[in-house]
C-alpha positions as CSV (number, residue, x, y, z in Angstrom):
1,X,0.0,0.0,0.0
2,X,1.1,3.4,-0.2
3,X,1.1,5.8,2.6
4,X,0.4,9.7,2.5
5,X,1.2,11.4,5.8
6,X,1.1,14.5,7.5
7,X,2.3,16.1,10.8
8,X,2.3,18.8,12.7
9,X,5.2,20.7,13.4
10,X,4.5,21.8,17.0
11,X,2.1,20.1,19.6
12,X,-1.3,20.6,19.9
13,X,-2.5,23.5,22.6
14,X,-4.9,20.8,23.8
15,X,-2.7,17.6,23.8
16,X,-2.3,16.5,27.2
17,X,1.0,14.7,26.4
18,X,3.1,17.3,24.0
19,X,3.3,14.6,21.3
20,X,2.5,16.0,17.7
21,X,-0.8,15.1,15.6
22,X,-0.4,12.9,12.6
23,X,-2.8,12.0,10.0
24,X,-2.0,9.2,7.2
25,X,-4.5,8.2,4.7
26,X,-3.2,4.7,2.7
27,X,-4.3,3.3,-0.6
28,X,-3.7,0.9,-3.4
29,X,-1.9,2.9,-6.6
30,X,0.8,5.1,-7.0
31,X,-2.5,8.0,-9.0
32,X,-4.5,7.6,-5.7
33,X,-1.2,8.3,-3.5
34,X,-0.7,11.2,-5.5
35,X,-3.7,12.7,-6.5
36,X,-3.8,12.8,-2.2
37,X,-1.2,14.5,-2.2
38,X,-2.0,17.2,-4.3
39,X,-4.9,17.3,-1.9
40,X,-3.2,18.1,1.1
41,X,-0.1,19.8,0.0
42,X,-1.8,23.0,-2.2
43,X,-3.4,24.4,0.5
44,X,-1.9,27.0,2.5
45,X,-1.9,26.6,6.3
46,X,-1.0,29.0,9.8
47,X,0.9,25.7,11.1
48,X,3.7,24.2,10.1
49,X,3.5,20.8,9.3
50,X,5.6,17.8,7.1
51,X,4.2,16.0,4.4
52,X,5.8,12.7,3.9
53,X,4.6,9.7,0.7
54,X,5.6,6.2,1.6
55,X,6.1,3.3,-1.6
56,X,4.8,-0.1,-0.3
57,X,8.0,-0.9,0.6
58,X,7.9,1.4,3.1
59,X,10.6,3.3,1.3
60,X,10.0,7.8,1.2
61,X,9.7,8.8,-2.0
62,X,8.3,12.6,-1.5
63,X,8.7,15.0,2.1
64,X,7.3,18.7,1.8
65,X,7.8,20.9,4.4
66,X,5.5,23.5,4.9
């Protein structure tokens, strides 16, 4: 499977543990991995976060930094 994920870049003001959010969203072609993200890299956001696509060898193959 491949693997979009995103995290934030500083912890939540209403995390109890200071750990930072994460989101991943996983699917089955290389056009659905990157049609996602398109999805969540083009907008512009007040928090920084990091943008990583996984192969389904686990291997990166794509960080943003935003």
């Amino acid at each position: 499977m491949w693997e979009v994920r995103s995290q934030f870049g500083k912890p939540s003001s209403e995390s109890t543990t200071g750990e930072l959010e994460w989101s991943a969203v996983q699917v089955d072609t290389e056009a659905e991995a990157e049609g996602w993200w398109q999805c969540r890299t083009e907008g512009r956001n007040t928090q920084r976060r990091v943008h990583t696509m996984f192969n389904p060898a686990g291997e990166v193959v794509r960080v943003e930094f935003d």
